[in-house]
Phi, psi and omega in degrees: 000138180317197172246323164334294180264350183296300188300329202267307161301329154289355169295323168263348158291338167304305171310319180286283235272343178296282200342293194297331168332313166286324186292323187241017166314323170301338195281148200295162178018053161286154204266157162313313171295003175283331182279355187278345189277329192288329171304291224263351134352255180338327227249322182271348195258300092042261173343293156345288188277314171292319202299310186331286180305331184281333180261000163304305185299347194259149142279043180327123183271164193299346145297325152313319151286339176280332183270333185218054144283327175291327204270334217253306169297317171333280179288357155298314174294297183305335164283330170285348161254351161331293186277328149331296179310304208281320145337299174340290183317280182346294215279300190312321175307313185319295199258036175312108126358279168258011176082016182284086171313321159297299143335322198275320201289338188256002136310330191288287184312317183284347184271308164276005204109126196276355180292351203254350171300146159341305195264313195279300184313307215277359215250323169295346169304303176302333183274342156317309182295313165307341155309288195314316145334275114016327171310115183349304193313295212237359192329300184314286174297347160297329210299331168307330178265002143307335144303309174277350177267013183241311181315304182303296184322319190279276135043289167316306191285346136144118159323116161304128180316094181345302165221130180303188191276303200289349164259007182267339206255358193291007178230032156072348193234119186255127216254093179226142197257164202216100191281351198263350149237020180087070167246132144258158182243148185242139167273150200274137162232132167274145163275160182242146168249154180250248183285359180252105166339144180233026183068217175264023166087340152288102188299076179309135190252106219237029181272336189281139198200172189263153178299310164274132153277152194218035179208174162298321204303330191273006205251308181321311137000276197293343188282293210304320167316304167279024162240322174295347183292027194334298174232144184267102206272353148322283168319317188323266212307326193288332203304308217274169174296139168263153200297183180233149181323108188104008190228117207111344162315327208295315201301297216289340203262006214269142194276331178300303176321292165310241275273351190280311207272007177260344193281148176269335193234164182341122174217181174195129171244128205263150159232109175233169184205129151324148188005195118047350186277006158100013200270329214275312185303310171305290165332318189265321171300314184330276166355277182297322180278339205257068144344098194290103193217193200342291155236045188241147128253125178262122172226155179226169131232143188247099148343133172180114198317356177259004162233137182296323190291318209281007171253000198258152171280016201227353143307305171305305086054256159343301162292324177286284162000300203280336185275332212286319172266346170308306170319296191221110185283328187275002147305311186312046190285151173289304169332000215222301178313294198296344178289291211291333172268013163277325147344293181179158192282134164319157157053058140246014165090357170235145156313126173303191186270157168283327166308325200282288193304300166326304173302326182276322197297302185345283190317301201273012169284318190291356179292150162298327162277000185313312186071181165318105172235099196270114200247117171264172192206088176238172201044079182284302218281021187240005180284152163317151193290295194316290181308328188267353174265357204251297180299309170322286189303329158274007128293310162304313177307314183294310160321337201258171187307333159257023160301111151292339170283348185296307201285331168257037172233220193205057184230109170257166174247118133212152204238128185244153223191156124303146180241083190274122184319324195298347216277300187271006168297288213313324175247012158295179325275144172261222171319159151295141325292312170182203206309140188271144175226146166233127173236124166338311203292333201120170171214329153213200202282308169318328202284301185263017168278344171290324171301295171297003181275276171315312152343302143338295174303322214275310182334278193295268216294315177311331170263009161260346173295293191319309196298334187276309182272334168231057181017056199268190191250099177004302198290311186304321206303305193306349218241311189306296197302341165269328172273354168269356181284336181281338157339114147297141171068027189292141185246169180298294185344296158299303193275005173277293185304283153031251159316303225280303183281357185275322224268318190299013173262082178317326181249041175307135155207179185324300158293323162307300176315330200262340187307276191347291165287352171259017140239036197275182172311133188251343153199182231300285191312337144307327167292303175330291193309319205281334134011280225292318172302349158249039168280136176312329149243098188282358186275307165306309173325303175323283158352305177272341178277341172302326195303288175342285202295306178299291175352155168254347167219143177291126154326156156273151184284353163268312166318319193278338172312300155329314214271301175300329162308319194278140193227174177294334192276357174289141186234007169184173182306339197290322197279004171238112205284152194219156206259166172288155176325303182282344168289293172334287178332321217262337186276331181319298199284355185276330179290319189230347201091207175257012173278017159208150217234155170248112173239135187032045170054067175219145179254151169217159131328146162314307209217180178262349176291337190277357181251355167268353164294299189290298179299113173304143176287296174260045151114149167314355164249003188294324186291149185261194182334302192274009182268304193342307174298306184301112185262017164252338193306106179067064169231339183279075176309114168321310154277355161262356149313297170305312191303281175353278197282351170290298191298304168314292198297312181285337188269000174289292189284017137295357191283142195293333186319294183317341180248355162273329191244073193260154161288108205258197194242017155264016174252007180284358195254025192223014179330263184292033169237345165279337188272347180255014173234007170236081193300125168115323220279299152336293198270359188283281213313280272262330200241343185314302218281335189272005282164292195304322197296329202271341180272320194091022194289181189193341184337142145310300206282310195288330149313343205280297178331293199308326205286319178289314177278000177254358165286124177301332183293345199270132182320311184299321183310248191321009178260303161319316216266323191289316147355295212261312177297323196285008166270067152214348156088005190218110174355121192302137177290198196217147190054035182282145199246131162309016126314311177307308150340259171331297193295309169324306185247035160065020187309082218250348190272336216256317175280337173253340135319309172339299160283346183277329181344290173111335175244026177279193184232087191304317190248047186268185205207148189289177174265036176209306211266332203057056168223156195266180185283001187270323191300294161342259214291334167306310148310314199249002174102000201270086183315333199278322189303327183278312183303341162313291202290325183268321159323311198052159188327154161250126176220164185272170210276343185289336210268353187290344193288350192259003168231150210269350172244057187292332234246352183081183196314147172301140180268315200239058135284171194227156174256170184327302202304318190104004176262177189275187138290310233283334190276303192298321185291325218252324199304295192281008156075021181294051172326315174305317185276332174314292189321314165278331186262013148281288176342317225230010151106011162320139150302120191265346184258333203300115208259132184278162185305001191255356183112002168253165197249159171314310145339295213296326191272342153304307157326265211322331216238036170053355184281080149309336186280307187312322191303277205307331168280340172314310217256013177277153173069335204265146158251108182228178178274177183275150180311314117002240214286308166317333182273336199258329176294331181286313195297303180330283201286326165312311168337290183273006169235050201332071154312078206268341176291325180282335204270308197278345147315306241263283176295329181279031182242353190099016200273151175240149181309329197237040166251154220226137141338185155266353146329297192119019218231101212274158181316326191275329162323301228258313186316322191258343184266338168251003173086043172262081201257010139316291166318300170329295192284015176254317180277324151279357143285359143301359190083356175325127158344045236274333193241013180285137148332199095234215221260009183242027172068027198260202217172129169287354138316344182275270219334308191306316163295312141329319177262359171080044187247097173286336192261009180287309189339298181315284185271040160270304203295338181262345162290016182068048158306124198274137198253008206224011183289158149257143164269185179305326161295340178118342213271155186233160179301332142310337171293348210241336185271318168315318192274325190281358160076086188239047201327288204306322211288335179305318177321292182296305190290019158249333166311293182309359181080094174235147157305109180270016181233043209264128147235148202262210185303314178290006183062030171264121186287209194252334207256340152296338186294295186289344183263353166279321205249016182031044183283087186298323165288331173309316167296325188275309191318309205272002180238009153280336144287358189091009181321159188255095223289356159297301182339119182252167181263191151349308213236044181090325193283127191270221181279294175339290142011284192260344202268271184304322160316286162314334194090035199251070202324302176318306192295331191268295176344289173309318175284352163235007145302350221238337185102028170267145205275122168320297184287007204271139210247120185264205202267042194239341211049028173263137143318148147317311202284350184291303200305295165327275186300002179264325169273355181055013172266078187336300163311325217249324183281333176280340189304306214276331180294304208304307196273012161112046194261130193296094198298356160283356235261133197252160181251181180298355188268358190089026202229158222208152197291328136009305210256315175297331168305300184331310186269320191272303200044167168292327171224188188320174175241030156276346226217000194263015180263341164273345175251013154097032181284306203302318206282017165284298207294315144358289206275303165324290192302355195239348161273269215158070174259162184294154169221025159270330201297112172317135143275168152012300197268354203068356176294116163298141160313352200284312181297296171347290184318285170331267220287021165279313185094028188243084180334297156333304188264350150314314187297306180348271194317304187306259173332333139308340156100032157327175202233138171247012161255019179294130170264157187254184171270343154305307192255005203035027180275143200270153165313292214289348185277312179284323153349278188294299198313321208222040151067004152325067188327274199283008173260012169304292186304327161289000196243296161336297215278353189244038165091350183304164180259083187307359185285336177289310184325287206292332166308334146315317191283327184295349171318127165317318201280349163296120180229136189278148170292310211225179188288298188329311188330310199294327182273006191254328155312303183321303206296320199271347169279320164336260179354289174342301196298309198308296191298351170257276207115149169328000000 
């Protein structure tokens, strides 16, 4: 590109990042260096724009251009990565989990490079420009702007980094970019180990990569990326304290530890501990020394009860993914790709399945380069109950001693706990004797004098801080350290807490020190009360731990600002006043202490013990004796928790903004730019209806409130609902009625005015899902709303005529899909409603497009009870053939959530049709490679038949599904079965022209001289069928282009019979023989002129082919043009036959040569009728009296014989002898074809005489 258009393209990337700049300045924790690129932004466009213009007015010569292509392009790249980053940026927010802008960018950074902050790129911009600026060329028109481009650049330089070097460095790797080819380089680092080897010291570098994608594959690549970015596992892992110097040896040093971080092949180690023992630290050490380098990757997830993301295993998954490839990119395989998008498409707002993330982490254990892959896990026991027994069980299989896959890759576990029995039942039995545990507490008396030894360090350091901070004097230090040693059984936890209240006495001394200490807290839940007790407002304090506790998420300190504030008479934003942040903070803590921590301005509980502290486990009598005296301790009761944020959340979404300023539906792609200018509203919509359910509130005004926020016509209704949908990953239904509403979120107070009206529409249905409110609540459970519904209103007898539903809900409406509620209820296992709506005459068969039934989807989703009550009374099939027709048909639509209910149920893998054609079959023959890879991980059959011998490697290489293909094939897929033809699954990708799949399946070693019964090969195949690529591919493989069939014909051959010009052309660049003859002795080029294909006979000339080359009948290519043509010979005015004999006869062709029979082209042409061609031969200087040898007959004779008028005349006029004719015709046994015949007799007898003469 010129330096012209080079300045002009950079003009308009500039223009693009002010823009984008703008759509995101408003967004929470955006870094500060982003307004500093945008100040500077006018100043670089300016610069630009004069260097434009001043190079419009020049001529430049190509050493002038040659001279400032490097200054102009150089900053046209770095703005395109500029402008890359702030895309990024842009785009990544929408789906950002907690909206953490900062998280995503520094996320963004670990992938590109710290050359890619913001502040760095704009400050090379500037400095380019200041080159540029300076150049002879522009001196003049510039000199204003050189002052100000050297001021901005110092200026830049310094800018606090957006994100540091140690948080760019948290994955083992120092990054560094190259702007002059996109590249990344690595610095070499050594490590220091304190007790953990940390390896060689190298750091592997697995970031480099180019700056623009520039392909689908990369775009795909960063979307899958950004869809595994569940949570932001950084902050996370960062949330917790680093250890203190001298403390975590006993562990590291621990012989179960050494032999898990010394095995070469697969291992897993359990760490479990009580409260407060120190497991999340050790984990964030573990983490930080065990470093990722040549051949190590390190990845984590921290568990943890105050996130929805940070409680699921399939997150957790997801984030180890996310690390493994960003860390080693060359992991990323398209084979990886392509499975997670065969999985679910990227960037759709859902987790993948756990099962689907498990299988790939394997698969990329399985690489040859993988090397070592070490995955921590702490706190397993704050995981969702479900995901974690689930993720457990796929650890325990991969664990266990008779995986051959455990021993030949490297992929560890350690998992740190609570030592909760469910923990290690989820993964007995493992290993012989079993699972290896290390517990935090000691095991024996050594283990825990080593503990207490560490303890011990954190004290003496936590109490030289303290000494350090309140001036204290060697003695008093010495008076702490002693009365806290004296303690038993002290956890980090008790002495943080502690310290904390010791430390928080600004006039602490020596009298003090001993009050103090000779009361301290003897164990956590004493520090909490005494905490708790010294709040500045215990009521308000009360208040805000009710929020805490209750939340589905930690608040923000503008949410909790708002959520304390908010009273019933506010009626809009306006009415509240709300504090600056750090003010807020200072009242939190002035309010609770330290039993809540503020981190990136979201508030939590201290510890997960402070909220077990605060919530009775089992019910409001749950404290026990020795509780008494603690008066916070089990003071928060769970439903008046809930009713507080319920009631905040409904008089929140009451606010007039929603129904004057609403979120419409042309704002759906502006979601979170509508939720940052409306603070809370994210958490009121999403959570208000689960709050309301969980209190028991029963109040008229708060029903009244509800009625109002649940009118569907009302502007406010739908902005909250658009709100509340876009956290469900699935297209907002469309026409939801505020019935749908109610049923939807179980409102049973909401719904039965509803019904009582007289004018709803009970089974009316949204406009995307077709589902009625009875389907909704039938789904998700809410028994008192189906019994409403199905019921209908109690009325009196005048009122039934005025309602079009007296009678209640249709039981069997159906949805787009075809299921009932009935489905929905028996799927999710709802026994009270399955009960009911069989009562009321539900379908227990009633079958959906994939074949399944209510019966079927209780069985696949494990609700054994639901089935058997379905199946009472009912004649149905056994249970059995229902799990195999359901499975069968999933199989074959792929349905994989059903396929996969289906299998953790006991459905067995390898049950068949009456075809024969098994679930992995049906799976691979429609391209379902979800399914697929779902089913050999079940154990499927990968090599089962069905009754015409095909394997589902055959269907899939038929049907051209290559990445099926693929993982059939590594699953060990016979690559070389037949069918009754003979034919192997390369034969079927071939004929169906399946290029790639051919491809791969000649990689894998498939035969490519492979023939079936007729002894015809692929490149026979493919050169009959003129698959010109197929033909290249396969003679690129080496096929053998000779290689004959039964009946002699090599490729060449058939290639030319057909016409296939390319194809022949190509079998004789490869050396295939012109002349090669099948057992007829016809030549290619016979076949060609016999078939009319003009090009493939000059094709067939041009290469030496005998244009005389006689077959066993004697005929010559001369003569099958003559004789044969390609179609009928009425059509032979149309089919280019004269211009063959044209092409023949001007090669030399003979125009005497015999067949067998003695027959000449001239005779053929004649008893043919092909006039045309007749004249031909005939202008060839043809014998027009040549005989064959049978009839001893003449053209004019075959001529006259089929009634061919004008080639009679044409033969006549060139001298034949009508006389043998009429002498034919006087035979008794001659009967003319036709009426005409008799005057054509006449004529030829005339002719006679005249020709004897008197």
């Amino acid at each position: 590109m010129d330096p012209l258009s080079a300045i002009a393209s950079t003009i308009a990337v500039v223009q693009a990042i002010s823009s984008t700049y703008k759509a995101i300045q408003h967004l929470r924790g955006l870094p500060n260096e982003f307004s500093e690129v945008n100040r500077n932004l006018p100043l670089a466009k300016n610069t630009l724009d004069l260097a434009h213009n001043q190079l419009q007015d020049l001529a430049l010569d190509e050493s002038s251009k040659k001279a400032l292509q490097p200054l102009v392009s150089g900053c046209e790249e770095k703005a395109k990565m500029l402008q890359d980053v702030f895309e990024k940026v842009e785009k990544g927010v929408k789906s950002a989990k907690d909206g953490s802008v900062l998280d995503f960018y520094r996320t963004s950074l670990l992938r590109l490079g710290k050359a890619h902050r913001v502040e760095t790129l704009m400050q090379g911009i500037l400095k380019d420009l200041d080159a540029l600026a300076t150049n002879q060329l522009f001196k003049t028109a510039t000199q204003s702007q050189m002052a100000q481009l050297k001021e901005a650049v110092d200026q830049l330089s310094n800018v606090e980094s957006s994100v540091t070097d140690s948080e760019l460095e948290d994955h083992g790797s120092n990054i560094m970019h190259n702007y002059d080819n996109a590249t990344g380089h690595m610095s070499i680092i050594s490590g220091q180990g304190h007790n953990i080897n940390p390896g060689s010291g190298k750091f592997f570098n697995a970031h480099s990569m180019t700056f623009v994608q520039s392909n689908k594959d990369d775009k795909t690549q960063s979307d899958i990326l950004q869809t595994l970015h569940t949570s932001p596992y950084l902050g996370r892992k960062n949330r917790n304290p680093d250890r203190v110097p001298g403390t975590c040896g006993w562990f590291v040093g621990h012989g179960q530890f050494k032999k898990w971080q010394e095995s070469i092949s697969s291992s897993m180690l359990w760490v479990s501990a009580n409260p407060g023992c120190g497991k999340s630290v050790l984990a964030k050490y573990l983490v930080d020394e065990l470093k990722t380098t040549e051949s190590r990757t390190t990845c984590y997830f921290f568990f943890k009860d105050d996130f929805e993301d940070q409680r699921s295993a399939r997150s957790a998954l997801s984030c180890i993914l996310h690390q493994l490839f960003t860390q080693r990119e060359d992991h990323f395989s398209h084979k990886i790709i392509k499975r997670l998008k065969a999985y679910k498409p990227p960037l759709t707002n859902s987790y993948y399945e756990l099962w689907e993330l498990w299988e790939v982490l394997v698969m990329a254990s399985q690489d040859q380069n993988a090397g070592e892959i070490v995955c921590i896990l702490d706190a397993f026991d704050e995981c969702e109950d479900q995901e974690r027994r689930e993720l457990a069980q796929a650890l325990r299989k991969f664990y266990d001693a008779d995986n051959d896959t455990k021993n030949s890759v490297n992929l560890k576990f350690l998992v740190t706990s609570r030592p909760y029995d469910k923990i290690g039942r989820g993964f007995q039995p493992l290993d012989i004797p079993g699972l290896p545990v290390i517990h935090l507490k000691g095991e024996s008396d050594a283990e825990t004098s080593k503990i207490a030894r560490e303890i011990d360090i954190y004290i003496e350091d936590r109490v030289s801080r303290i000494r350090a901070g309140l001036y204290l004097k060697p003695d008093e230090e010495q008076l702490l350290l002693q009365e806290l040693r004296r303690v038993p059984n002290q956890t980090y936890l008790w002495v943080y807490l502690t310290l904390e209240l010791i430390e928080s006495d600004m006039s602490i001394d020596k009298t003090k020190i001993r009050e103090a200490t000779s009361s301290l807290p003897r164990t956590v839940d004493d520090a909490y009360e005494r905490i708790l007790a010294k709040s500045s407002n215990p009521e308000e304090a009360k208040k805000l731990l009710h929020i805490i506790v209750a939340a589905a998420r930690p608040l923000t300190l503008a949410e909790m600002d708002l959520a304390l504030a908010l009273r019933q008479s506010h009626k809009s934003y306006k009415d509240v006043d709300d504090r600056p942040e750090e003010r807020f903070g200072r009242y939190i803590r002035d309010l609770c202490g330290l039993f809540v921590t503020i981190t990136d301005s979201k508030i939590y509980l201290l510890h997960q013990t402070a909220k077990e502290f605060l919530v009775p486990k089992d019910g409001p009598d749950a404290r026990g004796a020795q509780d008494n005296q603690l008066i916070w301790k089990s003071s928060l009761q769970p439903p008046e928790s809930h009713r507080i944020l319920c009631q905040i959340c409904i008089w929140h979404l009451l606010f007039t903004e929603f129904e004057t300023h609403p979120l419409d539906e042309s704002l759906d792609g502006k979601v979170s730019h509508y939720l940052h200018d409306h603070v809370f509203l994210d958490y009121s919509a999403t959570n208000w209806a689960a709050h309301f359910r969980a209190s028991g509130i029963k109040e008229d005004a708060v029903i009244e409130s509800l009625r109002l926020i649940c009118d569907a016509s009302s502007k406010r209704c739908q902005t909250w609902f658009r709100v509340y949908w876009a956290s469900k990953h699935t297209g907002i239904p469309q026409n939801f009625t505020t019935l749908m509403i109610a049923s939807y979120f179980g409102l049973e107070q909401i719904v039965k005015p509803l019904l009582a009206i007289g004018n709803v529409e009970v089974d009316s249905k949204d406009g995307t899902y077709h589902r009625s409110a009875l389907s909704w609540a039938s789904e998700n459970g809410f028994d008192g709303v189906v019994k409403l519904l199905v019921k209908g209103p109690k009325l009196r007898l005048k009122d039934i005529t005025k309602l079009a539903y007296p009678e209640g809900a249709e039981v069997d409406t159906r949805d787009r899909d075809g299921l009932t509620p009935l489905s929905y209820a028996a799927l999710n296992g709802h026994m009270a409603i399955v009960k009911r709506l069989v009562k009321k005459g539900a379908g227990v068969d009633s079958k959906d497009e994939i074949g399944g039934t209510p019966i079927s989807y209780a069985l696949c989703s494990g609700h054994e009870e639901v089935a058997n009550q379905l199946m009472k009374g009912s004649q149905v099939d056994s249970v059995e053939k229902i799990r195999r027709e359901l499975l069968l048909s999933a199989a074959q639509k792929g349905h994989e959530p059903t396929v996969k209910r289906l299998l953790d149920n006991g459905a067995a893998t390898e049950t068949a049709d009456r075809a024969g054609q098994t679930p992995l079959s049906w799976a691979a023959t429609n391209g379902h490679e979800a399914v697929v890879s779902l089913l050999l991980g079940q154990g499927a059959d990968v090599n089962s038949q069905d009754k015409s011998g095909w394997t589902p490697l055959w269907w899939a290489t038929s049907e051209g599904h290559e990445d099926i293909v693929r993982l059939l094939l590594q699953k060990g897929a016979d690559i070389e079965v037949m069918d009754k033809d003979g034919r192997m699954p390369l034969w079927w990708a071939v004929m169906k022209g399946h290029k790639a799949v051919v491809r791969l399946l000649l990689e894998k070693g498939a035969d490519v001289e492979a023939k079936d019964k007729d002894g015809r090969t692929m490149l026979w195949w493919a050169s009959a069928k003129g698959q010109e690529a197929m033909v290249k591919l396969l003679l690129e493989k080496g096929a053998n282009v000779e290689a004959k069939d039964e009946d002699g014909r090599t490729p060449l051959w058939w290639a030319a019979m057909n016409g296939h010009e390319y194809v022949v052309r190509l079998l004789l660049w490869m050396g295939a023989n012109v002349e090669a003859k099948d057992e007829d002795s016809r030549a290619p080029l016979s076949w060609a002129a016999i078939n009319g294909h003009e090009d493939v006979v000059r094709l067939l000339l041009e290469k030496g082919a005998d244009i005389e080359a006689m077959d066993e009948d004697g005929r010559a290519p001369l003569w099958w043009a003559s004789s044969n043509g390609p179609v009928a010979v009425r059509q032979a005015a149309m089919n280019g036959h004269e211009t063959m004999v044209k092409l023949l006869l001007k090669q030399g062709a003979d125009t005497e040569a015999k067949d067998e029979y003695g027959r000449t082209a001239l005779l053929w042409a004649a008893g043919k009728g092909q006039e045309a061609i007749v004249k031909l031969l005939l202008e060839n200087g043809a014998d027009v009296e040549a005989k064959d040898k049978e009839y001893r007959q003449t053209p004019l004779w075959w001529a006259f014989v089929k009634g061919h008028e004008a080639i009679v005349n044409l033969l006549l006029e060139q001298g034949a002898d009508p006389s043998r004719v009429w002498a034919c015709v006087a035979l008794p046994w001659y009967s003319p074809m036709r009426r005409d015949d008799y005057a054509l007799g006449r004529y030829i007898r005339a002719l006679s005489d005249v020709t004897r003469g008197p």
